[in-house]
N, C-alpha and C positions, 0 to 999 in steps of 0.2 A: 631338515625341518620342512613341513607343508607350506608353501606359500601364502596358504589362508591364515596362518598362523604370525605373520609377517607383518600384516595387515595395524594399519596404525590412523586411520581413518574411523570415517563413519559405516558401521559392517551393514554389507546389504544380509536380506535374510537366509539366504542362503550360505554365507558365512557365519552366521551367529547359529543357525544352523549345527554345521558342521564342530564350530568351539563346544558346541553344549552336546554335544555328542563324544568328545572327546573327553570332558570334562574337564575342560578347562574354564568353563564359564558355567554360570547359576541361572541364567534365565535370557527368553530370548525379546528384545525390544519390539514391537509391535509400534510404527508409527503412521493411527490411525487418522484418515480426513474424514469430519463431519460435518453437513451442511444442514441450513434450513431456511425457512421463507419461501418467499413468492416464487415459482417456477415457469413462469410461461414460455421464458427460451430454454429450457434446460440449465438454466444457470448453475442447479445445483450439480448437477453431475449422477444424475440416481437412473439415468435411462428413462426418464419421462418429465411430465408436465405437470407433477403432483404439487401445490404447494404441503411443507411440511414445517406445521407450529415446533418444531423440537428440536433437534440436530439427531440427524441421520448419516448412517456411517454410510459413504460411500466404498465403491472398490477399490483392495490393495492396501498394504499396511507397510510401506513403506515411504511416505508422506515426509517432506522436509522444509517445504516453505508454500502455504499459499496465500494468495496474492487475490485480492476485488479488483474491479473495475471504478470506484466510483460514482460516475453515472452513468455507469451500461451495465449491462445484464452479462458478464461475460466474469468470468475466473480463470487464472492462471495457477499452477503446481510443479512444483519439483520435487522430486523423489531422490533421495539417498544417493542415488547410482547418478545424480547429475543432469536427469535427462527432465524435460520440459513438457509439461500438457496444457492443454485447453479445453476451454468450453462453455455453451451460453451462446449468448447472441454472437454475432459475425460480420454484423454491419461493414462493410470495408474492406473486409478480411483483415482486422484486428486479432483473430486467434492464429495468425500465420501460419496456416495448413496450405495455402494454396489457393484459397475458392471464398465464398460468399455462405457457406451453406452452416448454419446456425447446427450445435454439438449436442447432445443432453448428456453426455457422458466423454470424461477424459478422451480426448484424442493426444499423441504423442506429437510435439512441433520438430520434424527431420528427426538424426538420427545419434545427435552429438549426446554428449556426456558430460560435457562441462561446463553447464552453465548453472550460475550462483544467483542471480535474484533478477526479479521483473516487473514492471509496472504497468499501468495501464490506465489513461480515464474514460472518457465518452469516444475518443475517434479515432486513436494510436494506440500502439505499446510499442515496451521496449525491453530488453533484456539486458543483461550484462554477463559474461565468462568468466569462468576462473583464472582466465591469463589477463583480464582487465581490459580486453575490446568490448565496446559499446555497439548493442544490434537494435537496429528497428524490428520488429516480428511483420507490421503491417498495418493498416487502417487509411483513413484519409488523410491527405497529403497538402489541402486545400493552401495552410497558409506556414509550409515549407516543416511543419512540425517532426518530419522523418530526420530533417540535421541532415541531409543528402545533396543541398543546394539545386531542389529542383520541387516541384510541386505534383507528381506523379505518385498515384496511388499502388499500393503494395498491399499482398498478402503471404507474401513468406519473409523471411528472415535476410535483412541487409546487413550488411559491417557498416557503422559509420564512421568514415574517415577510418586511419590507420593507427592511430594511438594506444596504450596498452598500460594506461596509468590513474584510466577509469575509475571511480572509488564511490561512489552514491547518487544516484538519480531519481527522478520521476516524474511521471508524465503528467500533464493535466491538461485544459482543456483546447489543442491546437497551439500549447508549446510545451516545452521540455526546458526541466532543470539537472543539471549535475554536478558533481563535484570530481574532482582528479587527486591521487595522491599525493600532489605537489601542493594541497591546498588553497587550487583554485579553484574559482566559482563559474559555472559557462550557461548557457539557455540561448533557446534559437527557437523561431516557430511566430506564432500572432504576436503583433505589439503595437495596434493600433492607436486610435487616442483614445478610444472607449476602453480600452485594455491597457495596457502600459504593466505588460506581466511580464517583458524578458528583464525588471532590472536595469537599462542600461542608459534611463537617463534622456533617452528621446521615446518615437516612435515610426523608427523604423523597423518594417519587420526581416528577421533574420533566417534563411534556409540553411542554415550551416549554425554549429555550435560557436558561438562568440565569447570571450572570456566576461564579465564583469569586474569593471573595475579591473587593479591589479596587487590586491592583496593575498595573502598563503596562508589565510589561516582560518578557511572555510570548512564545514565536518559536514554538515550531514542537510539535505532538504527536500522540501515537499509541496506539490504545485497542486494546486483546482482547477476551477475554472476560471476563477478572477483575480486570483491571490497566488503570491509566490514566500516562502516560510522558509529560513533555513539559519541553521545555529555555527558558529564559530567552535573552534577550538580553546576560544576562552573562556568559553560558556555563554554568550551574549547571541538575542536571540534580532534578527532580523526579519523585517517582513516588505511587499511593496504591492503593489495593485490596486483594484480597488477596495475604497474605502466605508462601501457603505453598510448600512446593519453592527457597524463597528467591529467588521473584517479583520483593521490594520493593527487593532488595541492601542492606537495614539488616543484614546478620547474624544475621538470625531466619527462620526454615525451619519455624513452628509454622503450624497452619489458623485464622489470627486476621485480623483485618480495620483496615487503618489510613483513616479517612475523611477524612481533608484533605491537601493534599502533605505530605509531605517529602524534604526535599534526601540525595540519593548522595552521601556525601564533603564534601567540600569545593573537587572544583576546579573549574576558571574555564573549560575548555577543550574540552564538549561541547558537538556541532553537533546529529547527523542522528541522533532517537532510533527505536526500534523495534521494539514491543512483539508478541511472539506471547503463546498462548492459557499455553505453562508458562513463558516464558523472554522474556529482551529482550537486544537488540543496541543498542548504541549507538559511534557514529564521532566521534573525536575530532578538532578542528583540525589537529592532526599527523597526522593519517591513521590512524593507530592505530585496531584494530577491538575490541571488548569485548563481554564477554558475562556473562548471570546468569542461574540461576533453573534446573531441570530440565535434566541433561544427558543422559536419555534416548534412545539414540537417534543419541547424537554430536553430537546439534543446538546444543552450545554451541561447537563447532569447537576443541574444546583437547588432542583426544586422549584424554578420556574419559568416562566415561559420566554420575559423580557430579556431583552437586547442584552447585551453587554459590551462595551469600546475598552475597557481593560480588563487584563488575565484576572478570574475568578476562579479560587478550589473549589475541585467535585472534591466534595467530602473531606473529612478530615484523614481519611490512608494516606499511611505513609511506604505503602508497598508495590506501586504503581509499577508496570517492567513495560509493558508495550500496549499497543493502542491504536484500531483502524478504524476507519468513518464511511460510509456512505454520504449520500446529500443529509439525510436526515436521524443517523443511527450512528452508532457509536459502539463498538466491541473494543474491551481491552481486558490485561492478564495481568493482576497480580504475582508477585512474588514464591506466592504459597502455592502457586499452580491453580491457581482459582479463576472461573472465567465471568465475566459479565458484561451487560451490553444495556443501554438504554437510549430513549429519544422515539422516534417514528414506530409505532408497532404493527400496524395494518399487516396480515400475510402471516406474522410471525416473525417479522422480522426481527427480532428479539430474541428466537429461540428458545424463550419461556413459557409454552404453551399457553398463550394468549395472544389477544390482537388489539390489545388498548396500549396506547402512549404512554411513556415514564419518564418521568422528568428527574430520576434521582437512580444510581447504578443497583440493579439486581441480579444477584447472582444466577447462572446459567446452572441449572443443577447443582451438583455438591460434589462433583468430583474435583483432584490436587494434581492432577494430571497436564494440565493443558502447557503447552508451548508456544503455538503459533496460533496468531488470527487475521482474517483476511473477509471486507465486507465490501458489498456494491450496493448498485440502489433497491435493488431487492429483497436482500438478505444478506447474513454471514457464514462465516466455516472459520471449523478452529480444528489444531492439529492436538491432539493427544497424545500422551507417551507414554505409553502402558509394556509392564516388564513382567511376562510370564514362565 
């Protein structure tokens, strides 16, 4: 039998290919990246500087996870076959090519093939493998944020430390959160007393991944600039940093700083958390989407502008699946394959062909397609999954 035939994975095109020529298979997956918004570093990935109101299909149809910046202009992607791109700004050497020299189209990061997801805010990134090691790709190094135990700036691809048990991370702004499959909790990077974001209870800062606390029963988290967010395995959702704009969802809107978690509420039934620079989203088991912290902007999706210090539904769906933010902007995907995005519109960033603010979710065209989305302060891109 063919060895393409064997195949038990994600088929690159060329294998999907070959089955449907065989006839063994009905149609061949196409998984498209399209971007849109502001462009002035090339963030989108189209070979220029065009802002574009709509989502624009870039190059290649084998698209598997893309990844925003946050607050930089920069996009990371993974394709099917494993392999890692960049592009956007380069501040740093954040897109770990090597150099300083800003992308307007996918560049490939080295030459490997197995790496599973990546993060990024304003001045780091980071990556993870399929064997579960933890890499820096590159950026600024000022206050230890690479987890290397030193403060040397990088623009290619580190190993951090030697462990292989890696399981959810994410960068934010000069620190790093993750998690381990042993369900513990680690962060290393700024921890000032104006910050108080690694979690650990003081304000020492850490150049190396430190555990917090010493509990196993950490799942999944998500870092800013001034806030650290992350959910248990029990369903209980955690938060710590600062507190002001009503970041933390305790009910307090004051510029104070809380340095170790504490638990939202009390209930049992947070999945998929997701922390921007004023504000956090977070998706319930039931689908249900939530929001807190700065409504500037519309960006907390409730139809208005004001504050909020505890979790408030966007909307009544109950089909909420995943969810990314910029400082001021908000993409997430439905269930039904439906995409939409609201909050900061200037550029396009919205993708709806206009440039006014929304304070309430509108949908992104009308296609059932969508899979993946990934937003910076720019703009967004969401991955399509079209089977012809």
């Amino acid at each position: 039998m063919p060895q393409w035939k064997q195949y038990s994975g994600i088929w690159t095109s060329t294998q999907q290919a070959q089955a449907l020529a065989a006839g063994t298979w009905t149609g061949i997956v196409f998984n498209e990246l399209y971007m849109w918004g502001s462009n002035g570093d090339g963030e989108l990935g189209l070979g220029d500087t065009v802002t574009r109101l709509v989502p624009t299909q870039v190059t290649g149809n084998e698209w598997q996870k893309i990844v925003g910046a946050g607050r930089n202009t920069t996009f990371f992607g993974i394709k099917t076959d494993g392999t890692l791109w960049s592009w956007g700004s380069n501040s740093y050497g954040v897109l770990g090519l090597g150099d300083t020299i800003r992308r307007s189209s996918p560049v490939q990061v080295g030459a490997l093939t197995n790496w599973s997801n990546v993060s990024m805010d304003t001045n780091h990134s980071l990556a993870i493998k399929t064997d579960g090691t933890l890499w820096v790709l590159g950026g600024d190094n000022d206050k230890g944020e690479h987890g290397l135990n030193d403060t040397t700036q990088r623009s290619s691809p580190v190993q951090i430390g030697s462990d292989t048990n890696w399981y959810k991370f994410d960068a934010g702004y000069q620190f790093s959160l993750a998690t381990k499959t042993d369900g513990t909790i680690w962060s290393w990077g700024d921890n000032s007393a104006t910050a108080n974001k690694l979690g650990q209870n003081d304000t020492i800062l850490r150049s190396s991944p430190t555990q917090i606390g010493s509990l196993t029963n950490w799942d999944s988290v998500s870092a800013s600039e001034r806030v650290g967010l992350a959910v248990k395995t029990d369903g209980t959702i955690w938060t710590w940093g600062n507190q002001n704009f009503g970041r933390l969802a305790n009910n307090v809107s004051a510029n104070l700083w809380v340095s170790s978690p504490i638990q939202i509420g009390a209930l049992t039934t947070w999945a998929v958390p997701e922390v921007a620079s004023e504000g956090s989203y977070a998706i319930k088991t039931d689908g249900t989407l939530w929001a807190w912290g700065s409504g500037a902007n519309g960006r907390l999706g409730n139809g208005s502008s004001a504050n909020k210090s505890s979790p408030i539904q966007v909307t009544a769906a109950t089909t909420w699946s995943k969810i990314a933010s910029g400082p001021s902007t908000a993409i997430a995907l439905k269930t039904d394959g439906t995409l939409w995005s609201w909050g900061f519109g200037s550029d396009g960033r919205l993708g709806n062909g206009l440039t006014a603010d929304e304070s309430t979710p509108g949908q992104i065209g009308s296609d059932t397609d969508w899979q993946e989305v990934g937003c910076c302060s720019a703009g967004g891109g969401a991955i399509q999954n079209r089977t012809t």
